[in-house]
C-alpha positions in Angstrom: 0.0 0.0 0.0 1.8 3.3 -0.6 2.2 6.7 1.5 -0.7 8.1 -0.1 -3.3 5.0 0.3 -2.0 4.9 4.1 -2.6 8.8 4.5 -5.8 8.2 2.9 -7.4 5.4 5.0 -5.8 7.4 8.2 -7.6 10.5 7.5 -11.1 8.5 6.7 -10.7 6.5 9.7 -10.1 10.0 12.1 -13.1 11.1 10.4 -15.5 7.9 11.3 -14.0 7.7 14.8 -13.7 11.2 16.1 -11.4 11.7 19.9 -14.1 11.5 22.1 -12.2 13.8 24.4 -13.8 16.3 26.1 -17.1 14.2 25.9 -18.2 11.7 29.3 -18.7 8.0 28.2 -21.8 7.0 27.9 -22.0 5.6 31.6 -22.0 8.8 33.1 -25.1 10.5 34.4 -26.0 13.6 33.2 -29.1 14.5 35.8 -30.1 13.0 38.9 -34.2 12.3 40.2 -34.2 13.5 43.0 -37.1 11.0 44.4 -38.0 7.4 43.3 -41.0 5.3 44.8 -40.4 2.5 47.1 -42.2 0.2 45.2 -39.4 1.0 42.5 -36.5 1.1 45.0 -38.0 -2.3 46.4 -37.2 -3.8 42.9 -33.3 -2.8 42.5 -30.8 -5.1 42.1 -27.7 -3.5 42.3 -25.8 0.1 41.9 -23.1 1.9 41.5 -22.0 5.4 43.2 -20.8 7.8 40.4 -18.6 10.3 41.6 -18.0 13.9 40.1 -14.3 13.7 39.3 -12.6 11.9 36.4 -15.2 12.6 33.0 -18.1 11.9 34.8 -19.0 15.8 36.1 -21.4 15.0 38.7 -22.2 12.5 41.7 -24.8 9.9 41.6 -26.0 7.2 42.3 -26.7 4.6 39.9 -29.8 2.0 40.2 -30.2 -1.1 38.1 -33.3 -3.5 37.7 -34.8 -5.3 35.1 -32.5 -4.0 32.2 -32.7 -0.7 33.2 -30.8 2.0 34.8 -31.8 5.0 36.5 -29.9 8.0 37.7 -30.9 9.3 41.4 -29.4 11.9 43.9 -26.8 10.2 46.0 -28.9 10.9 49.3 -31.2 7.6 48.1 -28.3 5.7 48.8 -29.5 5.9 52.7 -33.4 5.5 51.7 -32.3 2.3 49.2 -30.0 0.4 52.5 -33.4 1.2 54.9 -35.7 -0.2 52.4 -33.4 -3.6 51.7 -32.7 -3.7 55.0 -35.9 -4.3 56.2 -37.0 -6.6 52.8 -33.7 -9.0 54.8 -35.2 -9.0 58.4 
């Protein structure tokens, strides 16, 4: 393949794939519910705690049930230990 075939494919491929820098991946939350009902909170299955440094540009907290995934306020954390708590005793 010569110089101007390689410079070629190069420049299509930086054009197809752009730097994604600058951008958060597509994990990160971009808003936060403030409130979720217990019936829904009863129903999650795991989460993750998202924190405002790295590309992600705020903290949540991230809820997962039944192939889905919501973004709440960190402060459900507490509510979401109280409610699995008591599903446990």
């Amino acid at each position: 393949m010569g110089l101007k075939a390689t410079y070629l494919l190069l420049l299509t491929c930086r054009q197809i794939y752009p730097s994604r820098k600058g951008f958060p991946p597509a994990r990160c939350c971009r808003t936060v519910v403030d409130q979720i009902p217990r019936r829904i909170l009863r129903l999650v299955s795991s989460c993750e705690i998202q924190r405002n440094y790295g590309a992600c540009h705020i903290n949540a907290l991230i809820l997962h049930f039944r192939n889905k995934s919501f973004c709440a306020h960190p402060r459900m954390l507490k509510k979401l230990k109280k409610i699995h708590e008591s599903k446990l005793a």
